[in-house]
Structure formats: C-alpha cells, structure tokens
N, C-alpha and C positions, 0 to 999 in steps of 0.2 A: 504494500500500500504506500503511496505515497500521500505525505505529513508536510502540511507546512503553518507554521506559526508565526504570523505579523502581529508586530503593536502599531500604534498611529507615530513613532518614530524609527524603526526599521524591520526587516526582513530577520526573527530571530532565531529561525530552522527551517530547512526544509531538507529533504530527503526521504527514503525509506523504512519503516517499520512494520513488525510483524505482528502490534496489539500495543493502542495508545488507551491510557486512563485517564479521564478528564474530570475535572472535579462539576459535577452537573448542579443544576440549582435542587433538585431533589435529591441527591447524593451523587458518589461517586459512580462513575460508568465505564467500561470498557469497549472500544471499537477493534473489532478483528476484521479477517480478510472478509469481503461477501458482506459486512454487514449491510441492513440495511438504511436506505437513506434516512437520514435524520439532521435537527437542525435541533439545538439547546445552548438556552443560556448559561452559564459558567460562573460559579462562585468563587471567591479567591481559594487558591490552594495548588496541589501538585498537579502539573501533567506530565504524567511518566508514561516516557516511551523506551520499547522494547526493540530494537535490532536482532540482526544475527550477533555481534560484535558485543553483547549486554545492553546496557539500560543509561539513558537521559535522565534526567530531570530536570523540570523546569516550575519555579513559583509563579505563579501567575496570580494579574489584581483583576477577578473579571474578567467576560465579554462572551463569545458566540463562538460554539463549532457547529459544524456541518461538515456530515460526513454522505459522501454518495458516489458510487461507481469507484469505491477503491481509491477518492483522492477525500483527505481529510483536510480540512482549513481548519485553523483554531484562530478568530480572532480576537487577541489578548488586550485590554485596557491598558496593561501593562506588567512587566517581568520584575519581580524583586532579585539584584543580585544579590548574590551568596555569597 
C-alpha cells in the first residue's frame, strides 16, 4: 500500500506499508492491504506504520485519513517532534 502523510507545512512520508494504525476519533484503527474505502477524522496520537524493514512512528495533532484502492493519505494538523 502506499502511505503518504502531509501537514499544511510539508510532505512528512510517503512510501510503502504493509498495515498503518491511525488514531481514529472513535478509537484507534488499523488499515491493511484491500481495505476498504474509508474516510475519518483523527485525534491526536500515534500513527504507526509497518514496513517490510519494521515500524515508523509518527505523533500527530489531528486531521483526516482516507484510505481507498490501496493508497492511504493521512492529512495531519500537525506532527509533534520527538
């Protein structure tokens, strides 16, 4: 699947993944290969993404994924660095 993650000041991933965890406004959720389409709002928290290669993480303040046909956009309010 390809992942990609903007804030309203840049481009903060994009590439490959084999199961992203989004922190949803109802809880947390996971999107795998095939899921189906969907669009949700995002509370602050982790989005951890799975590769071949291990695991990302990323804090995020807010905002919207949508996922459909295998390509996932997360768009983040904003990323707290670590």
């Amino acid at each position: 699947m390809k992942l990609t993650i903007i804030t309203p000041d840049k481009l903060a991933y994009e590439g490959n993944a084999t199961a992203v965890t989004v922190p949803g406004s109802a809880g947390s959720f996971q999107i795998l290969q095939d899921h189906a389409p969907i669009v949700s709002t995002l509370e602050d928290g982790k989005v951890i993404i799975r590769e071949a290669q291990g695991q990302t993480v990323f804090v995020i303040q807010g905002g919207v994924v949508e996922a459909k046909d295998n390509n996932i956009t997360v768009l983040a309010e904003g990323i707290v660095e670590e």
